[in-house]
C-alpha positions as CSV (number, residue, x, y, z in Angstrom):
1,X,11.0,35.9,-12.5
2,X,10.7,33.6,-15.6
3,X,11.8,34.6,-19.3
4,X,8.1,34.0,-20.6
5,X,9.5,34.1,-24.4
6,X,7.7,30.9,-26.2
7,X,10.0,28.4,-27.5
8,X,10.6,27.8,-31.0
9,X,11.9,24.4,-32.9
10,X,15.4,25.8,-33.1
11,X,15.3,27.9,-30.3
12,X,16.6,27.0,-26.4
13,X,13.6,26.3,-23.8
14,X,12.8,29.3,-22.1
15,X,13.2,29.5,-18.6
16,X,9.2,28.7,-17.6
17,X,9.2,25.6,-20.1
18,X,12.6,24.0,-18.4
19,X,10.7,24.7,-15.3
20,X,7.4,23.2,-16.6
21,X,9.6,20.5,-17.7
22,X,11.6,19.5,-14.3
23,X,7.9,20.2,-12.8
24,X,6.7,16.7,-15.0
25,X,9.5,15.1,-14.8
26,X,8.7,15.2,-11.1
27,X,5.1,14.2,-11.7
28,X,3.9,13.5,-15.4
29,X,0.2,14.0,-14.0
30,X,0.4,16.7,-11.7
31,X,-2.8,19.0,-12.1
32,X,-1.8,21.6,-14.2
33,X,-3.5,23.9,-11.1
34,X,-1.0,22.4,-9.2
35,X,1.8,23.0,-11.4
36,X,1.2,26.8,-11.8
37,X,0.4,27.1,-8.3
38,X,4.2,25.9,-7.5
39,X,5.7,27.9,-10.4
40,X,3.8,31.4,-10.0
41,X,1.8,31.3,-13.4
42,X,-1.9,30.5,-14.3
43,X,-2.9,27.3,-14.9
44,X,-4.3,28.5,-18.6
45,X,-1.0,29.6,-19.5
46,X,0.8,25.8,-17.8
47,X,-1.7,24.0,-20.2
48,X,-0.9,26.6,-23.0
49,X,2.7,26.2,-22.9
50,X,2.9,22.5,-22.9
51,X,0.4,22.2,-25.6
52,X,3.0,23.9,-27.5
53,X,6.1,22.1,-26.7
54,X,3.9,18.9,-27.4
55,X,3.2,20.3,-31.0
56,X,7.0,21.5,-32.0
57,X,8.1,17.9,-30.4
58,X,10.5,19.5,-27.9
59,X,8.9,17.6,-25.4
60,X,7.1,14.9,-24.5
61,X,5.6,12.6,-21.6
62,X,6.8,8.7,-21.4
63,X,5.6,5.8,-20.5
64,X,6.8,2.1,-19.9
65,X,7.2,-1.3,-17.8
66,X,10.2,-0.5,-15.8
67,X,11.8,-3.4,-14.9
68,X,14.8,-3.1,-12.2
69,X,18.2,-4.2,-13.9
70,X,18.8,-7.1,-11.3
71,X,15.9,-8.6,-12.8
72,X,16.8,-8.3,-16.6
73,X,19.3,-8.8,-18.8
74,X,20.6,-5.6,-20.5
75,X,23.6,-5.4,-23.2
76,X,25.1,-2.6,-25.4
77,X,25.4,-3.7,-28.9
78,X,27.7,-2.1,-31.5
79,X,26.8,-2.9,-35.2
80,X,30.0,-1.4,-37.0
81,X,30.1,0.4,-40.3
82,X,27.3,1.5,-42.1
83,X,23.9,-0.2,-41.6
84,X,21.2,0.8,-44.2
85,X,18.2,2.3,-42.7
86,X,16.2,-0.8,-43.3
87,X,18.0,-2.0,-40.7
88,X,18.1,0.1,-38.9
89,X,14.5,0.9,-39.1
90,X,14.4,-3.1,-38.1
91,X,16.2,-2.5,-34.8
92,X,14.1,0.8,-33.7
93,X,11.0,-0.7,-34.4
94,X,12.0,-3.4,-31.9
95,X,10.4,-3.4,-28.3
96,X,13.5,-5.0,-26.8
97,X,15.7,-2.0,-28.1
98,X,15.8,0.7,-25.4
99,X,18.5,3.3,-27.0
100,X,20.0,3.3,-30.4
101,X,22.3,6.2,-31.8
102,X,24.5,6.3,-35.1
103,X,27.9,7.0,-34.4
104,X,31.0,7.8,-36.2
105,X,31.7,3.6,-35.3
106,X,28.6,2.4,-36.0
107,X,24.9,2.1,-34.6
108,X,24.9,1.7,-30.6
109,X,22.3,-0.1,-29.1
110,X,21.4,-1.0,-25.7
111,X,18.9,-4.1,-25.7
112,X,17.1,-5.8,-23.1
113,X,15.8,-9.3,-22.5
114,X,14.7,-11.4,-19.1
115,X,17.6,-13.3,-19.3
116,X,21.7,-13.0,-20.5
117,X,20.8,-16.1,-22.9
118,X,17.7,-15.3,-24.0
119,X,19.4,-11.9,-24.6
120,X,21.8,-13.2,-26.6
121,X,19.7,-15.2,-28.9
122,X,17.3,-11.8,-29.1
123,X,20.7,-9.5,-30.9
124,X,22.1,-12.5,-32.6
125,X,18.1,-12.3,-34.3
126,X,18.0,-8.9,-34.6
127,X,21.2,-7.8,-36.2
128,X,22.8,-11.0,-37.3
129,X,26.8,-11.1,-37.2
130,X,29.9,-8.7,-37.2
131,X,28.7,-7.1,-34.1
132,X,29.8,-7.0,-30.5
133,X,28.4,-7.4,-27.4
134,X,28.9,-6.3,-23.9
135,X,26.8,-7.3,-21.2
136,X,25.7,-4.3,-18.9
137,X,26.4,-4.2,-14.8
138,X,24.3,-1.0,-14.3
139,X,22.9,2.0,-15.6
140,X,22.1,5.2,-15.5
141,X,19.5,6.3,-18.4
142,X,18.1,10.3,-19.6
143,X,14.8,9.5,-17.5
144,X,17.1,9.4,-13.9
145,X,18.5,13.0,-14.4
146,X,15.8,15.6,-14.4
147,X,16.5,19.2,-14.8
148,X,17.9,21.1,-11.9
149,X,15.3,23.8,-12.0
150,X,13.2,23.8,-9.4
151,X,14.5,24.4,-6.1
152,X,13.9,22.0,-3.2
153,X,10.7,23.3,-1.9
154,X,8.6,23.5,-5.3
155,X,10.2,20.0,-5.5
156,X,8.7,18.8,-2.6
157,X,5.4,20.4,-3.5
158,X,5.3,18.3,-6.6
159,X,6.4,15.0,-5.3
160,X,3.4,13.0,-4.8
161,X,2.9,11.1,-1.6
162,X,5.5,8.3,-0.8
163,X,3.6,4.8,-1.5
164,X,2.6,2.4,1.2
165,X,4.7,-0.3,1.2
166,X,2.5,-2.4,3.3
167,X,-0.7,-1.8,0.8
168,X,0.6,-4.1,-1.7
169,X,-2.4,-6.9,-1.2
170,X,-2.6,-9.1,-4.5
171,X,-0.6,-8.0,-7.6
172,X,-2.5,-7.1,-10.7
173,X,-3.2,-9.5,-12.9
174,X,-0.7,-9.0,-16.2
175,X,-3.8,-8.6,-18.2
176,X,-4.8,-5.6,-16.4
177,X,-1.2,-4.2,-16.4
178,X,-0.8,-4.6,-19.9
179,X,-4.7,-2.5,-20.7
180,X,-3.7,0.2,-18.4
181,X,0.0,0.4,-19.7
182,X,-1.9,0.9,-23.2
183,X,-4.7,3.7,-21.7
184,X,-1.4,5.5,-20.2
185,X,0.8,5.2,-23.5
186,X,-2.1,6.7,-25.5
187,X,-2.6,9.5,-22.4
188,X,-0.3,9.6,-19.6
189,X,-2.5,12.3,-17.7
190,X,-5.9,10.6,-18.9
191,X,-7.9,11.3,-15.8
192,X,-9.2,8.9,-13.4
193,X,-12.7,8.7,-14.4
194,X,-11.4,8.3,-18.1
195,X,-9.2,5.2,-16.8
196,X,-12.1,3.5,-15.2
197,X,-14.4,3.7,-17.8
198,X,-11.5,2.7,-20.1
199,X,-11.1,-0.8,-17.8
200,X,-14.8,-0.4,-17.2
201,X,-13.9,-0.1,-13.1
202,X,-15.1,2.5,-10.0
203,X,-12.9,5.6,-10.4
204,X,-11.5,4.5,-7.2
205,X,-10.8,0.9,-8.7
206,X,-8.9,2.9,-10.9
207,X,-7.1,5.3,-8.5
208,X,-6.1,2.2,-6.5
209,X,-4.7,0.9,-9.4
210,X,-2.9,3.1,-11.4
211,X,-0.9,4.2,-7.2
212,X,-0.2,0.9,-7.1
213,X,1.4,0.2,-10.5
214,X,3.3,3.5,-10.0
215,X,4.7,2.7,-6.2
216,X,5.8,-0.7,-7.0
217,X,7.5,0.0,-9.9
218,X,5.9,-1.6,-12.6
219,X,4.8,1.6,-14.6
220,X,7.5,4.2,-14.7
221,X,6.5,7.7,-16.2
222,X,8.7,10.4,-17.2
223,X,9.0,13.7,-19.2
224,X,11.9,14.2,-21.9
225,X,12.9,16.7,-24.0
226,X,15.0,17.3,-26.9
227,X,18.8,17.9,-26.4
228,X,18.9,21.2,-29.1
229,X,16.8,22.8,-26.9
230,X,18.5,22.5,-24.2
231,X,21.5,23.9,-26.1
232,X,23.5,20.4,-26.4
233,X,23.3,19.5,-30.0
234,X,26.4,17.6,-29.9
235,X,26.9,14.3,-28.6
236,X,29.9,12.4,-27.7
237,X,30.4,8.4,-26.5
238,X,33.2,8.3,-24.5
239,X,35.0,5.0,-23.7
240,X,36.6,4.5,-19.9
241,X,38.9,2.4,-19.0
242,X,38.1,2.1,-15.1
243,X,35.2,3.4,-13.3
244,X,35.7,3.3,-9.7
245,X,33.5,4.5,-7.2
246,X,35.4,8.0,-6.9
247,X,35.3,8.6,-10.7
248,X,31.3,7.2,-10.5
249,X,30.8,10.5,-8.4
250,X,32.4,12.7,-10.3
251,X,31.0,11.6,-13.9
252,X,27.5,11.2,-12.2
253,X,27.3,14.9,-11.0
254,X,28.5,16.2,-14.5
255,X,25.8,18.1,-16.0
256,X,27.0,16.9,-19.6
257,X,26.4,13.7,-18.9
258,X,23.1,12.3,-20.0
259,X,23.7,8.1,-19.8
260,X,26.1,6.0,-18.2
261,X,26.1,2.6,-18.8
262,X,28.7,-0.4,-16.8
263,X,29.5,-3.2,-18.7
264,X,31.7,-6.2,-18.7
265,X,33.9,-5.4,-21.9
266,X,37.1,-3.6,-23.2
267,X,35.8,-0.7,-21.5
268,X,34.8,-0.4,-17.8
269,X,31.8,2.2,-18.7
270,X,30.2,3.5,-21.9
271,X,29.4,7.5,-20.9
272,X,27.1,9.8,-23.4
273,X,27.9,13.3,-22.7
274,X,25.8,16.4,-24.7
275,X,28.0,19.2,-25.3
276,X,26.8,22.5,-27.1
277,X,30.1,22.1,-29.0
278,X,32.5,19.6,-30.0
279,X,34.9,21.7,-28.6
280,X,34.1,21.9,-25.2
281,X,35.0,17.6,-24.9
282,X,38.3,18.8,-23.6
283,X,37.3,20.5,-20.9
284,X,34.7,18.0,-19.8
285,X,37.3,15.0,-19.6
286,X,40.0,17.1,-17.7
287,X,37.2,17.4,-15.1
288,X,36.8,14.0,-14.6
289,X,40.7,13.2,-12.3
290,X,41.9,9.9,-13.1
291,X,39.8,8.9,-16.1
292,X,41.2,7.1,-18.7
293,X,39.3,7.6,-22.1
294,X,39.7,4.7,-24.6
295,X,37.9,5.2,-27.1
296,X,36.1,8.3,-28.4
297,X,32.3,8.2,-30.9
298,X,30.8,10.9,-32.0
299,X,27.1,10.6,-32.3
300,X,25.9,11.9,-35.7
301,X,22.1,10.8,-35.3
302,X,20.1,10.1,-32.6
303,X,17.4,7.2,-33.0
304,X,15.8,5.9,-30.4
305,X,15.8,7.2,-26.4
306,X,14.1,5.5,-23.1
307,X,12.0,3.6,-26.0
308,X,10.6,6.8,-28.0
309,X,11.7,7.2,-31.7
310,X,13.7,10.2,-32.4
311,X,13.8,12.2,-35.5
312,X,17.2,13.5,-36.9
313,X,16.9,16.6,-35.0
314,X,17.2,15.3,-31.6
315,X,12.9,16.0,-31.3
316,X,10.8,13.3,-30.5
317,X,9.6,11.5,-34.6
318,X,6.2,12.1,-35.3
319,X,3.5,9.5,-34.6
320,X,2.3,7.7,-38.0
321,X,-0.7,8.6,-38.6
């Protein structure tokens, strides 16, 4: 049975929104029918619920051009010191910047381009000198660890059919891409019929289309949520000296860890963990056999996550109206 207690701005997510949570991160536009079909509530009250976690910023529905990291360059930028928040405000604002958090070192960034030079040339731009730069191996971002609420049925339930590999036929053209990206930023469950009046199309024009951006990749949605609410509402960066494939398992299966990022650098990997305490840091890292911590940052603002702004608070920043 669900705790159906509503959640508040500086409250945990009950147990029916982490559920209505893991349930769009598993499919951002499930039918809400189906969605309270597979959790045992009304659709009314599925619809209700998320309206409200929309309004108090707790959560909220992504979207974005995925593009796999063997066919980009990515890099972790730390700016050291102090930057003002004009500059900061600079680097947020920037569609290359994928992450960004203030830490007790500095702002952390992780920054993407099509290429390690063009790359290069895109942070040397964007934040000028004194910084360093570490280009990434692999990651493993907030949007690729969904809540473990749902068991594996209701899972399964709302997992839409796999995609037809053999249905891929002629790619669509960028121009289309790029208009549907923008209907889907503004809406991610805008309906079908919406969409194809939209890119003036059939609705099943635009069914065909928006399956096929979705199963090859190109479009990625996802659901996120704040980290207060969740009860972590303190962050650490922790610094590791090696990162073999043993230790990969181990750090990867740790609930408190919400990004892990390789890199060729001083340090082997760059881990984020969310802690509901600063205290508890100890007990995480003597989990983790064999890891050598570095280097320790504590994150004292998040700004920027999977391309959304953040606001101080860990909540998603209000659109500008």
């Amino acid at each position: 049975m669900w705790s159906d207690q509503p959640s508040g701005a500086d409250e945990r997510l009950s147990d029916v929104d982490r559920a209505l949570v893991h349930a769009l991160q598993v499919d951002p536009r499930a039918p809400w029918a189906r969605i309270a079909q597979v959790l045992g509530i009304d659709a009314a009250t599925v619809a209700r619920r998320w309206g409200a976690l929309v309004e108090s910023r707790n959560a909220w529905l992504t979207v974005a051009c995925d593009v796999p990291v063997e066919s980009r360059a990515l890099a972790l930028v730390l700016v050291p010191g102090v930057p003002s928040d004009a500059e900061i405000e600079v680097w947020c604002s920037d569609a290359s910047t994928l992450t960004a958090d203030r830490t007790s070192r500095g702002v952390l960034l992780l920054v993407h381009d099509r290429t390690l030079d063009a790359l290069a040339g895109r942070v040397a731009a964007l934040v000028g000198t004194g910084h360093t730069l570490e280009f990434v191996v692999d990651t493993h971002l907030e949007h690729e660890r969904p809540l473990d609420v749902l068991g594996p049925a209701q899972v399964r339930a709302l997992t839409p059919p796999p995609f037809d590999p053999t249905d891929r036929g002629r790619p669509p053209r960028d121009d289309t891409v790029h208009d549907t990206v923008l209907l889907l930023t503004e809406d991610v469950r805008m309906s079908l019929g919406a969409i194809a009046q939209r890119l003036d199309v059939s609705d099943a024009t635009a069914r065909r289309l928006v399956e096929r951006l979705l199963g090859l990749g190109l479009v990625r949605l996802g659901c996120d949520v704040a980290a207060p609410v969740l009860g972590q509402r303190r962050e650490v960066v922790l610094r590791l000296a090696t990162f073999d494939d043993a230790l990969a398992a181990v750090v990867l299966a740790d609930p408190a860890v919400s990004r892990v990022v390789r890199s060729v650098g001083p340090a082997a990997a760059t881990v984020h963990v969310r802690l509901e305490s600063l205290a508890h840091l100890p007990d995480v890292e003597s989990a983790w056999p064999g890891a050598r911590v570095v280097d320790r940052w504590t994150v004292t603002a998040p700004l920027k996550r999977d391309g959304r702004r953040l606001a101080p608070d860990g909540r998603v920043a209000p659109v500008p109206s």
